[in-house]
N, C-alpha and C positions, 0 to 999 in steps of 0.2 A: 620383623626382628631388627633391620637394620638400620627403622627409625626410630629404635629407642633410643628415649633421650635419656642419658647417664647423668649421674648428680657430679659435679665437680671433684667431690672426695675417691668418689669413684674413678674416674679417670685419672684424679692423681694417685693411684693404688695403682691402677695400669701402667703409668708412665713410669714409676719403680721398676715393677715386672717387667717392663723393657729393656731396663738395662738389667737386670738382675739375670733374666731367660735369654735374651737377647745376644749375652757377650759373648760365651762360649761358641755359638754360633758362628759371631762374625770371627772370635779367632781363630778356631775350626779353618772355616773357609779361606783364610788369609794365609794362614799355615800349609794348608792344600794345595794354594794357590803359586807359592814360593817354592814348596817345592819342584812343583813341576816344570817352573821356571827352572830348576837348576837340573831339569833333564830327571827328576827323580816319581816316582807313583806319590810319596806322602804319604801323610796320616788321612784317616777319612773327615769328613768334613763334621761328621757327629762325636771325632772321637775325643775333645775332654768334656763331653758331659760322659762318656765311659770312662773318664781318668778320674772324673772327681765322684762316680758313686763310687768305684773302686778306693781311693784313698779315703772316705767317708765310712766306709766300713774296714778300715784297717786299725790297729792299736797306735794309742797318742804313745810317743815314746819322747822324754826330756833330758837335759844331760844333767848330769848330778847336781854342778854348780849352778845351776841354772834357780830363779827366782820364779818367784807368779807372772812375772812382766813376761818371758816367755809363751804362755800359753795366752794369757790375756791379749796380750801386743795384737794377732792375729784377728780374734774378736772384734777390738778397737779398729785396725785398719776397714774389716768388713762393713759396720757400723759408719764410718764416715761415707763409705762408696755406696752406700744406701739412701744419705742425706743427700748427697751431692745432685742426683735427678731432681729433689723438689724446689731448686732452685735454681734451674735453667729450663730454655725451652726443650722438652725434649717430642712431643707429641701434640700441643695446641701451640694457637697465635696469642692466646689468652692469658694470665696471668691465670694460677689454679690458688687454692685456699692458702697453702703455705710457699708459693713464687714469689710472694716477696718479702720474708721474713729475712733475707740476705741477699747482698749484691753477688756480681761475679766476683769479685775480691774477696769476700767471704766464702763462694765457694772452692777458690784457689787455698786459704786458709785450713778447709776441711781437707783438702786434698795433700796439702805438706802435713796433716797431722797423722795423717794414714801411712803416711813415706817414714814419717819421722818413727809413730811406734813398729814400723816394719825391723827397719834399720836398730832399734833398739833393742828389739828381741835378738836381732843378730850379734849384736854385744850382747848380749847377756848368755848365749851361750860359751866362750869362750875358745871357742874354734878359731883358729887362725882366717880361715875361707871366709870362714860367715865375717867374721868382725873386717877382713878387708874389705867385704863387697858391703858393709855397713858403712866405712869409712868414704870410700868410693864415691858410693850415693849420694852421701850428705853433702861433699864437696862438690857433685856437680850443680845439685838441689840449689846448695848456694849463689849456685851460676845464674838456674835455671828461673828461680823467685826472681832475682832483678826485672829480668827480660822480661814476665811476666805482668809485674807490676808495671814496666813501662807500656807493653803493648793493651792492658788494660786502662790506663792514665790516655792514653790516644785513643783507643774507642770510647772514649768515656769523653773527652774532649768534642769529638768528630761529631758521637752523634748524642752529646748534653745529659748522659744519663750514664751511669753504671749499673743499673738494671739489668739484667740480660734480654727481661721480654721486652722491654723498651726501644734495647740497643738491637735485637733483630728483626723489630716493626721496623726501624729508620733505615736499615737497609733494605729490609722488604718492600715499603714505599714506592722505590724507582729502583729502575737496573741502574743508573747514573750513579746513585751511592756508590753501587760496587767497585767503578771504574773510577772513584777519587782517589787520585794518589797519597795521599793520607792513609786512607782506609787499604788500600791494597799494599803498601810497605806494611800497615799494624797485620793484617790477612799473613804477610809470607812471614813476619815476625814471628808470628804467633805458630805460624805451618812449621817453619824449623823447631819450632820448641816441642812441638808434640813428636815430631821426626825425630828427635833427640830422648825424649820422655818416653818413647816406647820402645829405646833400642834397638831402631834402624840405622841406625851412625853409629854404631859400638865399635869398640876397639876389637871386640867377635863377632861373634855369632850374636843375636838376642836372649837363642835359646841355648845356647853353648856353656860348656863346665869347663872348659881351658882356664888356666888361673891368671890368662892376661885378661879374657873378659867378664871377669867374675866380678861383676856388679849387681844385676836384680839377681840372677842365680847365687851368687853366691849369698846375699843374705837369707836366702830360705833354705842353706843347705841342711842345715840339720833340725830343719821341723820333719813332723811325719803326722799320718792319721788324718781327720778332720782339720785340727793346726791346718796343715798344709794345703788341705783340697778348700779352706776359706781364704789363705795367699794368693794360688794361684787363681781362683776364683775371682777373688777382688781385684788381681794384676786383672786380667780381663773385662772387668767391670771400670776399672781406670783407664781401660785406653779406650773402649766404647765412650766412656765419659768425655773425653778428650778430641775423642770425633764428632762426638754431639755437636761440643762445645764450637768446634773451628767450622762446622758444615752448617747448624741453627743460627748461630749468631753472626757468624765473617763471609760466610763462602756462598751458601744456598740454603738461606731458611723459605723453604718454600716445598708443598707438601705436606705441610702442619694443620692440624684437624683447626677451622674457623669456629667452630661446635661442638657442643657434647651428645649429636649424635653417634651412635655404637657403629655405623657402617665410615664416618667419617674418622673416629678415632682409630678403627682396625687399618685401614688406609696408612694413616699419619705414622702406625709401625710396621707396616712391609714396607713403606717412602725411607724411613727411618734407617731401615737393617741394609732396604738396600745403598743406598746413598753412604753408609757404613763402609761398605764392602768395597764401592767403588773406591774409597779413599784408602781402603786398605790395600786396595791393589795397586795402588797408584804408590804406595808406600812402599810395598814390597817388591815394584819394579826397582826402586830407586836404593833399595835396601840389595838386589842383586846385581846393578850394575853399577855400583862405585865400589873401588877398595876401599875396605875396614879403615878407621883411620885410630893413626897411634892415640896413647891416651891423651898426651899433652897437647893434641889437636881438637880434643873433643872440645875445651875451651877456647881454642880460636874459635870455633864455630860457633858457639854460643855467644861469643862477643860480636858476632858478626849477626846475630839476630837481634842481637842489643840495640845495635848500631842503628838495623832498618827500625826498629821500634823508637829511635831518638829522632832517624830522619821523618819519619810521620809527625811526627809533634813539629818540627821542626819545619817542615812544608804546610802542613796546616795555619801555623801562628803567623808564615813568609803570605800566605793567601794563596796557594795553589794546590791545596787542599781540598 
């Protein structure tokens, strides 16, 4: 059984399912893991895949004023965090049938469209909460694209391709890629932005309702039902995405199925979940031991991953790159 060889289409249906089964999992775990860092038991490590059959079978409820773009929005954000695995490495070395129908700039593209109809549903109910943590979003979003585009423009640079399967062959190649300074400024660039993007530097909590850190919480305040359990759902399927993304392409693509053998693909997602997990600990040490920083900091920070993302271009074109 474990040398059956799978068709391409087939394993890319897998590498979906991976992030799709996969997230709640690692945030499960991550969640459990934070806790106890802070001296407490925690949730159990299975429990929102119990939060999301539980709001899955609850009643949709809308506010009056509210449009179709409300329930839709939810839909839309899901659909883009479904797209975003078949165009990165998430499971092979290989490119699969639809790897290279977009770059990684394209899939950064899918991923602010997701934010963006998140953030719009939350205006569109007319909640004070929601439309601030809509507001919020959008302006750090604004911060957060720059940096991205530059830290993508310097892997794109470094290793000739904006491919993703391309760009984590060339550091796969030699362990020496990893340790070019070039590449390891675009690496920490890129590490603070997803540190940022999953609300471990929040001005709260990540998962907190206080109305100073009412960013991702507060633009889902007033979903409910299914709505809700496809939010929070997708939030987890975006920051799986986003570990993928820093761990297969920057950090350690390696553990990736060579083949579409089934015992070598199965590998490629326990390598996967685990390697997840280790980042998210490593995330959520760093999320418990620094103080919250005010909001008007959250932008220094970001410009300071700007920064390493301009010094990488910048030592690379010097030659010491």
């Amino acid at each position: 059984m474990g040398n059956l060889n799978l068709s391409p289409v087939v394993v890319q249906i897998i590498q979906v399912l991976t992030i799709l089964l996969g997230a709640p999992l690692v945030s499960g775990t991550i969640s459990n893991i934070s806790a106890r860092l802070q001296g407490r038991r925690g949730p159990r490590v299975l429990q929102p895949y119990y939060d999301l059959i539980k709001l899955f079978q609850k009643e949709t409820l809308a506010p009056e004023d509210s449009s179709f773009v409300f329930l839709l929005a939810p839909m839309v954000a899901f659909v883009c965090y479904l797209t975003v695995p078949l165009l990165i490495p998430v499971l092979t070395t290989f490119g699969l049938p639809l790897g290279y129908m977009g770059d990684i700039l394209g899939g950064g593209f899918i991923l602010a469209l997701a934010g963006f109809s998140v953030a719009l549903a939350g205006t569109e109910t007319g909640a004070p909460y929601a439309q601030l943590g809509s507001s919020r979003a959008m302006t750090f979003g604004a911060l957060i694209e720059p940096t991205v585009l530059m830290v993508v423009f310097a892997a794109g640079i470094i290793t000739s391709t904006d491919l993703p399967y391309a760009m984590a062959a060339t550091v796969r190649s030699s362990a020496s890629e990893i340790l070019r300074p070039a590449h390891v400024l675009a690496a920490l660039a890129f590490f603070m932005v997803v540190l940022t993007d999953t609300g471990r530097i929040p001005v709260e909590s990540h998962s907190g309702t206080l109305e100073f850190g009412m960013i991702d919480e507060g633009r889902t305040l007033e979903h409910s039902g299914p709505p809700f359990a496809l939010l929070k759902w997708g939030s987890a399927m975006k920051q799986l995405i986003l570990y993928t993304i820093l761990i297969d392409v920057f950090v350690a693509p390696w553990g990736l199925a060579s083949n579409t053998l089934l015992s070598s693909v199965m590998l490629a997602v326990l390598a996967l979940l685990a390697k997840a997990i280790v980042l998210g600990v490593i995330f959520a040490v760093i999320d418990n031991s620094f103080s919250k920083l005010r909001l008007f900091k959250i932008t220094e920070f970001l410009a300071a991953a700007f920064l390493l993302g301009t010094l990488s271009v910048l030592i690379f074109y010097l030659g010491g790159g």
